[in-house]
TORDRENSE-894612 format. One record per residue: residue in one letter; x, y, z negated of N, C-alpha, C, O in turn; residue number from 1. Coordinates in steps of 0.1 Angstrom, whole numbers, padded with zeros to 4 digits. Example, Ala and Ser with C-alpha at 12.3 -4.5 7.8 and 13.67 -1.06 7.14 Angstrom:
// residues 2
papa; n_xx; n_yy; n_zz; ca_xx; ca_yy; ca_zz; c_xx; c_yy; c_zz; o_xx; o_yy; o_zz; margu
A; 0132; -0057; -0078; 0123; -0045; -0078; 0132; -0033; -0078; 0142; -0033; -0085; 1
S; 0128; -0022; -0071; 0137; -0011; -0071; 0129; 0000; -0079; 0134; 0011; -0080; 2
// end
This chain:
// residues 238
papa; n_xx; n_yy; n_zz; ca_xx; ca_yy; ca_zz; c_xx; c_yy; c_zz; o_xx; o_yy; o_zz; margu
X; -0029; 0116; 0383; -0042; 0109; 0384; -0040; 0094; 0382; -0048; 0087; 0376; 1
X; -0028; 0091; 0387; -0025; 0076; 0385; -0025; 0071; 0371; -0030; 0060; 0366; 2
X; -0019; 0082; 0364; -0018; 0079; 0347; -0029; 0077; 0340; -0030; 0071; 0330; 3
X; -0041; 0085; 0346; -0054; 0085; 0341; -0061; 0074; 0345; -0070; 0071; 0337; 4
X; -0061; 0068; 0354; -0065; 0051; 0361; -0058; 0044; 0350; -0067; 0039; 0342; 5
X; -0047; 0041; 0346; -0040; 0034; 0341; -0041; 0030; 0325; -0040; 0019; 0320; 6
X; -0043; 0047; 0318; -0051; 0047; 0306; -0068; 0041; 0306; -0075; 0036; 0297; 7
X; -0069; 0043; 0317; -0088; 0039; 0313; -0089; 0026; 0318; -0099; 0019; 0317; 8
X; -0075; 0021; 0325; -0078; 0003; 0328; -0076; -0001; 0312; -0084; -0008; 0307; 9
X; -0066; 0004; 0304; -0064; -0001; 0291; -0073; -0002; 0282; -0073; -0009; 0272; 10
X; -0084; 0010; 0285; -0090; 0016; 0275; -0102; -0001; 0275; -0107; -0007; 0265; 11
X; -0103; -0006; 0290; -0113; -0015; 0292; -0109; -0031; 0288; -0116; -0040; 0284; 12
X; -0094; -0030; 0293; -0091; -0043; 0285; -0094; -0046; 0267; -0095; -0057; 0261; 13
X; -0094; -0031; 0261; -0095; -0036; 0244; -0109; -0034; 0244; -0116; -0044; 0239; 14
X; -0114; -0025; 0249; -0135; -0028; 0253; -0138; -0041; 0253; -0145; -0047; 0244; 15
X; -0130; -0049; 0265; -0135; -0062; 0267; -0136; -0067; 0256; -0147; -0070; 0250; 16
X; -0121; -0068; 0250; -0120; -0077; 0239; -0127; -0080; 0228; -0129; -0091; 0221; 17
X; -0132; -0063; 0226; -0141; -0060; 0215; -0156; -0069; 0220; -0159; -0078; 0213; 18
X; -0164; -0066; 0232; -0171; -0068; 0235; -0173; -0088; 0234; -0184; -0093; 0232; 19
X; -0162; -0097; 0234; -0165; -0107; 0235; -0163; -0112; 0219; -0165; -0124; 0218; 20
X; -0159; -0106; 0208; -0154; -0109; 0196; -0171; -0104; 0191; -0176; -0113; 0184; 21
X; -0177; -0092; 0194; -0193; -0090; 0188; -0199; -0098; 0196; -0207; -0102; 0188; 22
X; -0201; -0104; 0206; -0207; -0115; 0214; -0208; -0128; 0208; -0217; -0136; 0208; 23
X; -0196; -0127; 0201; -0192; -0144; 0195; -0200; -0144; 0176; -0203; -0153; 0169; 24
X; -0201; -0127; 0174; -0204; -0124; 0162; -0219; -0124; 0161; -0225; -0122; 0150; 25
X; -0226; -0124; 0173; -0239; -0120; 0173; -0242; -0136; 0175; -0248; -0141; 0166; 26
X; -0239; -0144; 0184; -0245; -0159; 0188; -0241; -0166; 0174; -0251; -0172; 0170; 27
X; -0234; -0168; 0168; -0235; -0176; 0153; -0236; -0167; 0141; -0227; -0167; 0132; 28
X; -0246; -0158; 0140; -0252; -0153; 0132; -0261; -0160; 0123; -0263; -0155; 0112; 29
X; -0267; -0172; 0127; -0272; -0185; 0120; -0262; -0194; 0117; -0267; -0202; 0109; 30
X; -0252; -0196; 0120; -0244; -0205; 0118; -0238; -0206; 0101; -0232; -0197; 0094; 31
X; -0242; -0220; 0098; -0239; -0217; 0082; -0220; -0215; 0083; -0212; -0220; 0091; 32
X; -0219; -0207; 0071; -0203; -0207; 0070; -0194; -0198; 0079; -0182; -0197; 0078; 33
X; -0202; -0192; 0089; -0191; -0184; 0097; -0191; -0173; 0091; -0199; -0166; 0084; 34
X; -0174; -0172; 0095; -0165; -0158; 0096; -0164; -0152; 0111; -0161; -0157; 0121; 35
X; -0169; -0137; 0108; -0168; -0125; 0114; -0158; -0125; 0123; -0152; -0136; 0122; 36
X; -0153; -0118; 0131; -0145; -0117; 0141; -0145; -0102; 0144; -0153; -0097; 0151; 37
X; -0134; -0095; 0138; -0130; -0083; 0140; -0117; -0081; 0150; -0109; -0090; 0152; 38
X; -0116; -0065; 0156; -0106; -0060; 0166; -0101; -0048; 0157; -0107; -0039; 0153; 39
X; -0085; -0053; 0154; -0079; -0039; 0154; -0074; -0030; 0165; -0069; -0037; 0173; 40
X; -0074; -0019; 0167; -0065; -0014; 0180; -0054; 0000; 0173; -0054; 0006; 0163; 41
X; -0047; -0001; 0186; -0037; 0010; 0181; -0035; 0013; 0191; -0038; 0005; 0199; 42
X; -0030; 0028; 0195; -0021; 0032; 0210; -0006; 0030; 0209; 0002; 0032; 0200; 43
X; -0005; 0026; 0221; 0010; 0024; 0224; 0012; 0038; 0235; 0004; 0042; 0243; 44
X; 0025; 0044; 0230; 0027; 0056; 0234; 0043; 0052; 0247; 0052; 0044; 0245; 45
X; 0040; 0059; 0256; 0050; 0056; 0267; 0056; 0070; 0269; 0049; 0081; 0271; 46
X; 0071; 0069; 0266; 0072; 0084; 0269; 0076; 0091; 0257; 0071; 0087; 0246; 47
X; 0085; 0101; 0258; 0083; 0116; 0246; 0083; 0129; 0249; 0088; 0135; 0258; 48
X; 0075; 0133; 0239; 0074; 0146; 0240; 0062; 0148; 0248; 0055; 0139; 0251; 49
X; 0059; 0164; 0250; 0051; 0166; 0259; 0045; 0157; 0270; 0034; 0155; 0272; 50
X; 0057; 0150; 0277; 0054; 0144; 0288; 0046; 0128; 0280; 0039; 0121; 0288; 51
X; 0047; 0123; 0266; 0044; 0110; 0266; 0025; 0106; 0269; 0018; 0116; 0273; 52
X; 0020; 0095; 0269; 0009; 0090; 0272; 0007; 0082; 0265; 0016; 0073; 0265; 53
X; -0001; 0080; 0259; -0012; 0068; 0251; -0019; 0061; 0257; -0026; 0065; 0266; 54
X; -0017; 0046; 0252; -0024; 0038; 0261; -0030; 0030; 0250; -0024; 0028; 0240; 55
X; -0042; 0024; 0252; -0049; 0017; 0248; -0045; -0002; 0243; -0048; -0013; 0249; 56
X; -0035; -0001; 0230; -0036; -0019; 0229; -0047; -0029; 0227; -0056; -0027; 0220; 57
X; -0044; -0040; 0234; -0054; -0049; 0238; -0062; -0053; 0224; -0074; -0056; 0224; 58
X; -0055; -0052; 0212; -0067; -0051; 0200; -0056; -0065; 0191; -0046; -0070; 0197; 59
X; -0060; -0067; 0179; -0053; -0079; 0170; -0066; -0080; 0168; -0069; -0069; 0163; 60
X; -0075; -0087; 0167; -0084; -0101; 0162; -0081; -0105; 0149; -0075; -0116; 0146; 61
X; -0085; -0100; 0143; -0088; -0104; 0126; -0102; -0110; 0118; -0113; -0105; 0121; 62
X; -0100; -0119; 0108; -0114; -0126; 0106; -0120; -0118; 0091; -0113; -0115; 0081; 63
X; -0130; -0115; 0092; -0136; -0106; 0081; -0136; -0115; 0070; -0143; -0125; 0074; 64
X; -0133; -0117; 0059; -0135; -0126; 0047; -0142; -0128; 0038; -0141; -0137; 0030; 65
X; -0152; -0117; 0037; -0162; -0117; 0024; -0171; -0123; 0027; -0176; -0121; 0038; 66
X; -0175; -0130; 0021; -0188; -0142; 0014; -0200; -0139; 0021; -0205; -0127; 0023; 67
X; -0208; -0152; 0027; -0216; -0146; 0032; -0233; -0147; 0019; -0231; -0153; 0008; 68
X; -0243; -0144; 0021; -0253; -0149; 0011; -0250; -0164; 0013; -0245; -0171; 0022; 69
X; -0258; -0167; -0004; -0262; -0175; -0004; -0278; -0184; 0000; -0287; -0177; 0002; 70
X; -0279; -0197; 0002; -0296; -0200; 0011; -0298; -0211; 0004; -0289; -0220; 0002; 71
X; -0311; -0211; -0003; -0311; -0228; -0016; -0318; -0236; -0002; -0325; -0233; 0008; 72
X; -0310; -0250; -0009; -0319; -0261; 0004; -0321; -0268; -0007; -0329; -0277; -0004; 73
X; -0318; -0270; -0021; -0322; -0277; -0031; -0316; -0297; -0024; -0319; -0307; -0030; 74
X; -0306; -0299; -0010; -0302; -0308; -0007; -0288; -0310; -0013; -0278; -0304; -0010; 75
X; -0290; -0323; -0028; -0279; -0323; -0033; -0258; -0328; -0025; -0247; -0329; -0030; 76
X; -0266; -0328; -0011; -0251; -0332; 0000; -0248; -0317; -0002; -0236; -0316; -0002; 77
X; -0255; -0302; -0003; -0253; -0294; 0004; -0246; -0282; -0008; -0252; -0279; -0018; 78
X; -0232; -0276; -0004; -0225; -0271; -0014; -0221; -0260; -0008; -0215; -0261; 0002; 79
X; -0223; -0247; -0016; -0209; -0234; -0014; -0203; -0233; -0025; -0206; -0239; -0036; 80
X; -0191; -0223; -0022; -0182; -0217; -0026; -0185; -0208; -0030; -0189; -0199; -0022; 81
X; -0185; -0208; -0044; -0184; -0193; -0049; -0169; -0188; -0054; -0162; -0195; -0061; 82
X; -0165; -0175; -0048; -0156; -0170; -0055; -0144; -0175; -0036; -0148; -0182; -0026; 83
X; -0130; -0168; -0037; -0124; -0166; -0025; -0115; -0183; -0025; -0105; -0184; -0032; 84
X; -0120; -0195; -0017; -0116; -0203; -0016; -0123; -0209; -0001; -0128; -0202; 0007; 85
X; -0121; -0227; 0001; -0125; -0229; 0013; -0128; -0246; 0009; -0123; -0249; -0002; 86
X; -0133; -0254; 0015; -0137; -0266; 0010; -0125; -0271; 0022; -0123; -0264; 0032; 87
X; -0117; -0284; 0021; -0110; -0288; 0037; -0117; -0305; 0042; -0125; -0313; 0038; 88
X; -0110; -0305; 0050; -0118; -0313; 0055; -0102; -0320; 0064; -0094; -0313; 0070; 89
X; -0101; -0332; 0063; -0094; -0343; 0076; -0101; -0345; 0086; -0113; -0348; 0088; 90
X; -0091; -0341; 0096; -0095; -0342; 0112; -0084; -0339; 0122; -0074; -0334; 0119; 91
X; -0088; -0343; 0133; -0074; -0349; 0145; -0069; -0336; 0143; -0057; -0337; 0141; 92
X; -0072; -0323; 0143; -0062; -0315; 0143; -0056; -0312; 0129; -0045; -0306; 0129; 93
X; -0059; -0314; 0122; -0051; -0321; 0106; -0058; -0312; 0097; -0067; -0307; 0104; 94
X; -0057; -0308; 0086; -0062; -0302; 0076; -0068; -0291; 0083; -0061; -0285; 0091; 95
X; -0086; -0287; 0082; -0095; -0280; 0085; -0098; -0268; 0072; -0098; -0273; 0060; 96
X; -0099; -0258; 0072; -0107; -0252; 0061; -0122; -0246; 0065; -0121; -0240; 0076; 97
X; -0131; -0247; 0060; -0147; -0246; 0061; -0152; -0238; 0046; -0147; -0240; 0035; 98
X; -0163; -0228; 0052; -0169; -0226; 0040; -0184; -0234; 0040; -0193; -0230; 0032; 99
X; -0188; -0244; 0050; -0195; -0248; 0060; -0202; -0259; 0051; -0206; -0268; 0059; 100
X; -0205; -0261; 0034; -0206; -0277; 0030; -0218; -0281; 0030; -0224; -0285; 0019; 101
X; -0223; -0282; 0041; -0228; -0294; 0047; -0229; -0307; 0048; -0234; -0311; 0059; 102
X; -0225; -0318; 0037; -0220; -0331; 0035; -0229; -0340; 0036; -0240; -0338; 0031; 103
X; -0227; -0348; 0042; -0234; -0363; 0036; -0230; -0376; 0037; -0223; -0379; 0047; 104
X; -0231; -0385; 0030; -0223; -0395; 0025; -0221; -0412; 0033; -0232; -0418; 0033; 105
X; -0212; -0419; 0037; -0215; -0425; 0044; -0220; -0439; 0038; -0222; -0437; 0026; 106
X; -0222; -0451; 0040; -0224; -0463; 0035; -0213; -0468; 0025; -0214; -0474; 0015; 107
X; -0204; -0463; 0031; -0191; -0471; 0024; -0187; -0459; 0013; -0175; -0460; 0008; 108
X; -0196; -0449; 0009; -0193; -0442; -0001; -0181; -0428; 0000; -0176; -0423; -0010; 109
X; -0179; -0425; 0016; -0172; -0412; 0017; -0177; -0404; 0018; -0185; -0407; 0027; 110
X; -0178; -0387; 0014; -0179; -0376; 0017; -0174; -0371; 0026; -0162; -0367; 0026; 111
X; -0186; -0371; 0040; -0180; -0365; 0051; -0187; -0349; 0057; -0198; -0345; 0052; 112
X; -0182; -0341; 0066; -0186; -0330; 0068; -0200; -0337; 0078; -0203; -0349; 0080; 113
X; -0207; -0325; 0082; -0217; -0324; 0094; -0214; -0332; 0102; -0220; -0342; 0105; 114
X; -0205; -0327; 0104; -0192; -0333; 0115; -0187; -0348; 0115; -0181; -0351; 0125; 115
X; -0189; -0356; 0107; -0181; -0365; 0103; -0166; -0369; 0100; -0159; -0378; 0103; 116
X; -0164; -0355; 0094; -0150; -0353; 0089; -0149; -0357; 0078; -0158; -0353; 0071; 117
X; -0137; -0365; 0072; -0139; -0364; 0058; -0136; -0351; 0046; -0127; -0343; 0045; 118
X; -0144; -0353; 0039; -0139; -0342; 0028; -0127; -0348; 0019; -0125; -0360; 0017; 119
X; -0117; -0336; 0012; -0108; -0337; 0009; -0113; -0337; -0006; -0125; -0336; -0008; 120
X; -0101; -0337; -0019; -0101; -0337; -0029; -0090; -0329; -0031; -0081; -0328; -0022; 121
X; -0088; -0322; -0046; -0079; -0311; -0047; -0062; -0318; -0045; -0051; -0313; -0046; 122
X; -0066; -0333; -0043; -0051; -0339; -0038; -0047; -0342; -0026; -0036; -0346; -0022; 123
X; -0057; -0338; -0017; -0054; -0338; 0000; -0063; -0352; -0002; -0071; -0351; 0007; 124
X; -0065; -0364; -0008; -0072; -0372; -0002; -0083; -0375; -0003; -0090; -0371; -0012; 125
X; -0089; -0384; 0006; -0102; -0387; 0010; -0113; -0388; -0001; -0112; -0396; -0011; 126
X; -0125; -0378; 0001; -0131; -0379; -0013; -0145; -0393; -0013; -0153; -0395; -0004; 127
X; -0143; -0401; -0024; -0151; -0418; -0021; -0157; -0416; -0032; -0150; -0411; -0042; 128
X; -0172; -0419; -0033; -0181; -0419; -0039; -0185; -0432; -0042; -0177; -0440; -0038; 129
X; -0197; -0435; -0051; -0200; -0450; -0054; -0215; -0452; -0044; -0225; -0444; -0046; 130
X; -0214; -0460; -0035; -0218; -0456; -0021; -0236; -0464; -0028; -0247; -0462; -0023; 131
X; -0234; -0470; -0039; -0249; -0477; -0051; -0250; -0466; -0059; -0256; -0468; -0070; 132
X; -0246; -0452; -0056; -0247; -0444; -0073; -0260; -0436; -0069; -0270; -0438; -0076; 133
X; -0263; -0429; -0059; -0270; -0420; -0052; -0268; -0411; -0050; -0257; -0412; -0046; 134
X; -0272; -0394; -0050; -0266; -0385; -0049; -0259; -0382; -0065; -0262; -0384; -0077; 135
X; -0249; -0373; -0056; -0241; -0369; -0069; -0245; -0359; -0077; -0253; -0352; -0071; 136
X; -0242; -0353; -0091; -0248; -0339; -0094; -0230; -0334; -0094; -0221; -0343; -0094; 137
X; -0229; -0322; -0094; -0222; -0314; -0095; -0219; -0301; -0103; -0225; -0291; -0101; 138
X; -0208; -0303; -0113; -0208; -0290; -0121; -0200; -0279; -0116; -0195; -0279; -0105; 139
X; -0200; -0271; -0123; -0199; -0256; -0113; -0181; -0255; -0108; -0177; -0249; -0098; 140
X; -0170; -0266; -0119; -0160; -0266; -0112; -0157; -0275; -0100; -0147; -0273; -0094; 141
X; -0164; -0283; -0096; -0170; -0289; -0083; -0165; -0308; -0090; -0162; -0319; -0085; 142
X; -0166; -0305; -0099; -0162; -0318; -0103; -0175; -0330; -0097; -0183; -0323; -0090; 143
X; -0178; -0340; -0097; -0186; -0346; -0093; -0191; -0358; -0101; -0183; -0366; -0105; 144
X; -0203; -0360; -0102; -0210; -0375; -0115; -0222; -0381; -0107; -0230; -0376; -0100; 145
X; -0219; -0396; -0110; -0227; -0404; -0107; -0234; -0412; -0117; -0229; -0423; -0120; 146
X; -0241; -0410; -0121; -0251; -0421; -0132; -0244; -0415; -0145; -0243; -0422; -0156; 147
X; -0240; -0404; -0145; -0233; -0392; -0158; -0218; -0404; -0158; -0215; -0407; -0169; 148
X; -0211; -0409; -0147; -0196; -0415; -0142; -0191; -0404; -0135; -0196; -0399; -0124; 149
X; -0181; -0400; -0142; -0170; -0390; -0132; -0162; -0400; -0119; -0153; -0408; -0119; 150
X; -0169; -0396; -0110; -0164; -0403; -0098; -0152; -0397; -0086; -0148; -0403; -0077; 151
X; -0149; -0378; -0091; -0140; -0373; -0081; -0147; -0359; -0082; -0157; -0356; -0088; 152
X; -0139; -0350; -0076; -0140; -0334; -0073; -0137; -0329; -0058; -0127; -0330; -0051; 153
X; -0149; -0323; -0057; -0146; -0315; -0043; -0135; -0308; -0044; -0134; -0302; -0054; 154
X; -0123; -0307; -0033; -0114; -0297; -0034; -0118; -0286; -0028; -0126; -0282; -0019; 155
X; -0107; -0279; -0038; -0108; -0263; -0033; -0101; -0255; -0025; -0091; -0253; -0032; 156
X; -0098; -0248; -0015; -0085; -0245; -0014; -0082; -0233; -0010; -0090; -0229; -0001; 157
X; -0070; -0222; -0014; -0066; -0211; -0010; -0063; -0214; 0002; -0058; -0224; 0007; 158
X; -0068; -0199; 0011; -0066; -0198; 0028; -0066; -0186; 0031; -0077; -0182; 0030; 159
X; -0056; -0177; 0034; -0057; -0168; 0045; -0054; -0168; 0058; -0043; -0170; 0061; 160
X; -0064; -0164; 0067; -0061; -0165; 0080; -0051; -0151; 0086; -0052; -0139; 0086; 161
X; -0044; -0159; 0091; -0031; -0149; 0096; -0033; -0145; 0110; -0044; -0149; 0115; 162
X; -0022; -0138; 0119; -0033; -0135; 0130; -0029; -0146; 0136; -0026; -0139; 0145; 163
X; -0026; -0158; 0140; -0027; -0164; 0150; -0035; -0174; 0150; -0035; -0183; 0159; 164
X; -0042; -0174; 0138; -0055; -0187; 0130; -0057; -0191; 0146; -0056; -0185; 0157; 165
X; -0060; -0203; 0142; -0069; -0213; 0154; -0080; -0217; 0144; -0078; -0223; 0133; 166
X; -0093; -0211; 0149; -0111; -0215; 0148; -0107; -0232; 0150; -0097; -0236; 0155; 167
X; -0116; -0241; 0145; -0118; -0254; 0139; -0134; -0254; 0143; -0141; -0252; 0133; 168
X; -0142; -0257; 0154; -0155; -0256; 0155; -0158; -0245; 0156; -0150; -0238; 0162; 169
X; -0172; -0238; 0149; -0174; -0223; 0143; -0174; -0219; 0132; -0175; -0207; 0130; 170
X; -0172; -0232; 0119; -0171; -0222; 0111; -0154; -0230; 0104; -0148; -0227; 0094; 171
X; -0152; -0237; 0112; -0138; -0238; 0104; -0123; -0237; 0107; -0122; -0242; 0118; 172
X; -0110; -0232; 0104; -0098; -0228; 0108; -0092; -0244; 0103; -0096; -0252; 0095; 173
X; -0075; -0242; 0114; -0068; -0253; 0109; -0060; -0245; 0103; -0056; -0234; 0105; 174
X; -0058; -0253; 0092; -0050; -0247; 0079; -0041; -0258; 0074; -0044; -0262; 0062; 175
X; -0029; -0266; 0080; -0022; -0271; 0076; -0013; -0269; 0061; -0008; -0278; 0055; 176
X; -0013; -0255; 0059; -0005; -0245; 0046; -0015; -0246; 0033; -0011; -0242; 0022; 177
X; -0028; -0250; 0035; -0036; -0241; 0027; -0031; -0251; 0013; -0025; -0262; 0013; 178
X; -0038; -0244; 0004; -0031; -0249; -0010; -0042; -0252; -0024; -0050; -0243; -0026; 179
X; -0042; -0260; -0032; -0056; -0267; -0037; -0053; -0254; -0046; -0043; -0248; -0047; 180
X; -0068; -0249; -0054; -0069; -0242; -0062; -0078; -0248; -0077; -0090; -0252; -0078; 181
X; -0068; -0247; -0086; -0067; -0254; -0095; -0071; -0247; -0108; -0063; -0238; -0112; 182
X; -0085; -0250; -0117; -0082; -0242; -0132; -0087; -0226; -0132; -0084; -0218; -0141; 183
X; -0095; -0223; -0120; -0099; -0205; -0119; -0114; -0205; -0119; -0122; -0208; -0110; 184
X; -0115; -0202; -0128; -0129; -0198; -0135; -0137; -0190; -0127; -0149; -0189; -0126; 185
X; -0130; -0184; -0120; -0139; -0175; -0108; -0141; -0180; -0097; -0147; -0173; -0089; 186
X; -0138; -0191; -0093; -0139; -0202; -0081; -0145; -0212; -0087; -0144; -0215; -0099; 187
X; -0155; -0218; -0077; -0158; -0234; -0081; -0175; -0231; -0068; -0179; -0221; -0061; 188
X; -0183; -0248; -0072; -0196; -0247; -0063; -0206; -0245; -0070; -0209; -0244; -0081; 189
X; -0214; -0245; -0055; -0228; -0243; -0058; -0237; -0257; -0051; -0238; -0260; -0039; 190
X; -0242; -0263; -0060; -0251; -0272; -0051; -0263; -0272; -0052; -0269; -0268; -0063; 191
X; -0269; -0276; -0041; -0278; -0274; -0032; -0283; -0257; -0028; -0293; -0251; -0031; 192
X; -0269; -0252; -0020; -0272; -0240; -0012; -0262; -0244; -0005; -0254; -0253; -0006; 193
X; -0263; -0235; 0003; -0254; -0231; 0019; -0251; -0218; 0020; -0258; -0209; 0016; 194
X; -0237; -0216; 0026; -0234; -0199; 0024; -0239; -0202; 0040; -0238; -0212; 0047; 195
X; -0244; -0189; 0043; -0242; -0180; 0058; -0236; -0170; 0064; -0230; -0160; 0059; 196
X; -0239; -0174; 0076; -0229; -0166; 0083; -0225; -0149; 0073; -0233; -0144; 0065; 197
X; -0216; -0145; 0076; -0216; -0127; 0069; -0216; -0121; 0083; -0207; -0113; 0084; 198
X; -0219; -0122; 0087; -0227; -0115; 0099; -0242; -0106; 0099; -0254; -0109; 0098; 199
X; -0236; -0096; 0102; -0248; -0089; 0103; -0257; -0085; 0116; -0253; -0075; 0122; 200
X; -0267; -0092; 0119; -0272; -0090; 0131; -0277; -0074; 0135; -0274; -0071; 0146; 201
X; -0281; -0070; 0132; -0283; -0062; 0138; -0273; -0047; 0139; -0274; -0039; 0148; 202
X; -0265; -0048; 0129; -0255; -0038; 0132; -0245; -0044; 0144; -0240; -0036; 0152; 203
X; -0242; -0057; 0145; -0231; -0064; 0155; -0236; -0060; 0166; -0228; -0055; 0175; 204
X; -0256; -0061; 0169; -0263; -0057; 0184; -0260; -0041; 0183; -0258; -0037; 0194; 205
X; -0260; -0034; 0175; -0257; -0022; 0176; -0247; -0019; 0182; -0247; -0012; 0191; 206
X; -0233; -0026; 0175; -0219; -0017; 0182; -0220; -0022; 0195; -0218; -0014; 0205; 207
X; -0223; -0039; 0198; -0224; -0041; 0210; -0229; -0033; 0224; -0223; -0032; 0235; 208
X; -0240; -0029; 0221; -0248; -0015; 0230; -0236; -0006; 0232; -0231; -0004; 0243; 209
X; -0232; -0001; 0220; -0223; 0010; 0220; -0212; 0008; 0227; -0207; 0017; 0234; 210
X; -0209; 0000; 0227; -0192; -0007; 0237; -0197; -0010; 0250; -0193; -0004; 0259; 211
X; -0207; -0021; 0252; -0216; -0018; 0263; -0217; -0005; 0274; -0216; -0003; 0286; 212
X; -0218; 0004; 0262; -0219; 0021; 0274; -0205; 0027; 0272; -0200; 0034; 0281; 213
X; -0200; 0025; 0261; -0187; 0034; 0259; -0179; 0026; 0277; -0172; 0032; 0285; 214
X; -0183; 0013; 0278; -0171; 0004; 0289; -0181; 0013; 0303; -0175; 0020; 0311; 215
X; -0189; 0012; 0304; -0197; 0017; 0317; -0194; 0030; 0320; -0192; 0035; 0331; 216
X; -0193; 0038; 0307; -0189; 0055; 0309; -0174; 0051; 0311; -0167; 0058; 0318; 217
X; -0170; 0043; 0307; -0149; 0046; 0311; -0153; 0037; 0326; -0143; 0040; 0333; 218
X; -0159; 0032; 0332; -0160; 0026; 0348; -0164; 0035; 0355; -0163; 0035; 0367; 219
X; -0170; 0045; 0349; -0175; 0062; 0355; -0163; 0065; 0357; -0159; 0065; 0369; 220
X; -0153; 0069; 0344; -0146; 0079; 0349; -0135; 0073; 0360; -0126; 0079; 0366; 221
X; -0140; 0062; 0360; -0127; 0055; 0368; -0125; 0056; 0382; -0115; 0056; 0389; 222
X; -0141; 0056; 0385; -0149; 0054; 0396; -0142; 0074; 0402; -0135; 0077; 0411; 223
X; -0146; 0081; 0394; -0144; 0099; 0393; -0131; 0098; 0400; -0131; 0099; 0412; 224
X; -0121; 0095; 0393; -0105; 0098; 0392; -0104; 0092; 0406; -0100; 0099; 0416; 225
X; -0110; 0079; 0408; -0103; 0075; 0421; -0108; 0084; 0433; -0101; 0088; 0442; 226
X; -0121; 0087; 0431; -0127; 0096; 0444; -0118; 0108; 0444; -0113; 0112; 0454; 227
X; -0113; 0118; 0429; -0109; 0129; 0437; -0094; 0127; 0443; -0087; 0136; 0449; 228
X; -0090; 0113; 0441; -0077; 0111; 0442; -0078; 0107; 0459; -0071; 0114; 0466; 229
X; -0086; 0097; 0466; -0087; 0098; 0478; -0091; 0112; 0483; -0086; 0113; 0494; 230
X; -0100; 0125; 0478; -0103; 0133; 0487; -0089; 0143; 0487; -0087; 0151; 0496; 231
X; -0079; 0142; 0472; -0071; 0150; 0474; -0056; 0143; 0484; -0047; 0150; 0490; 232
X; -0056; 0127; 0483; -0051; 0127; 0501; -0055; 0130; 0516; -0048; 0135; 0525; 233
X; -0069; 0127; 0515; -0073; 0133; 0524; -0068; 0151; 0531; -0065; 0155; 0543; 234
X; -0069; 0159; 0521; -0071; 0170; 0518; -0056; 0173; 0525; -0056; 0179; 0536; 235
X; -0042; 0169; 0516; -0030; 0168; 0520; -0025; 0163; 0536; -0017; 0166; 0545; 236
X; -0034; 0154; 0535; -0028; 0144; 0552; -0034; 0156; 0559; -0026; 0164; 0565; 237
X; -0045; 0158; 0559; -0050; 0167; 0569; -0041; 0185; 0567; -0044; 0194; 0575; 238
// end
């Protein structure tokens, strides 16, 4: 009986985990630029043979990567990523990656995030505009013109998140590694749109329900095991 308590405490720690990863996936469902938040699990087996037991691991946390739609704001600060890349961004925790481009420009002519981060260029540095040009247009390899003056290019950059990614706000990771991507015809922007979240609201509220009751029915059975386990000391002492 003890083994059966022990399995269903496990079963609720990777529940939890799930439950706060669709929590996190359902509240920035509006959020431009976020990535998804998935749980792998596997059982960890104690024991061989007949006698072993499966237990429930607490889950690996992985970030879903595909694209979310595109949303026109027709705001020429405002840029996505088409194709598998990340825009980066300088900040106290050092190179940021964002699919999040939301920009606007400061007096002195820098390209900064929402945030007031600066944006990068495909050389790691600070991207400076002609702060008298006005907005910039942009061609599809994210190159950038002012008054039809090539003034600089949004960088691009390769990122995969590995498992131990550290989130950067909500929609961005620190990516000290990530690497400019240079010359690929299937990468480059989009201006005046915004990608969103790839989140899907209503299937996320769905599994949520579902783990919701899947966690309540395993506190059932938990609640079960322990009662027949007190009545069968009972049973014995007496």
């Amino acid at each position: 009986m003890q083994t059966g308590l022990y399995v269903a405490l496990s079963s609720q720690v990777a529940l939890e985990k799930r439950l706060g990863t669709l929590a996190d996936n359902v509240a920035n469902a509006g959020t431009v630029g976020f990535r998804a938040t998935s749980v792998n699990f596997r059982d960890m087996v104690n024991g061989d043979g007949p006698d072993s037991v499966s237990f429930a691991a607490p889950g690996t946390p992985n970030i879903d990567t595909h694209a979310g739609g595109l949303r026109e704001t027709k705001n020429p600060f405002d840029f996505a990523v088409q194709g598998d890349a990340w825009f980066a961004l300088d900040t106290p925790a050092g190179t940021v990656v964002t699919r999040d481009g939301r920009f606007t420009m400061r007096e002195t002519g820098e390209l900064v995030s929402i945030d007031g981060h600066p944006v990068l260029d495909a050389g790691g540095a600070p991207l400076l505009l002609d702060p008298l040009g006005g907005p910039p247009e942009a061609s599809a390899d994210g190159t950038l013109r002012q008054n039809g003056q090539l003034v600089g290019a949004v960088g691009l950059y390769a990122f995969t998140p590995s498992q131990d990614y550290a989130r950067f706000g909500n929609s961005g990771f620190v990516a000290n590694d990530a690497q400019p991507v240079v010359d690929q015809p299937d990468i480059g922007v989009a201006q005046g749109f915004v990608e969103e979240a790839n989140v899907n609201p209503v299937l996320e509220m769905m599994n949520l329900i579902e783990v919701q009751r899947t966690f309540e029915h395993v506190s059932a059975l938990m609640s079960d095991s322990d009662t027949a386990l007190k009545d069968a000391i009972k049973l014995l002492g007496a």
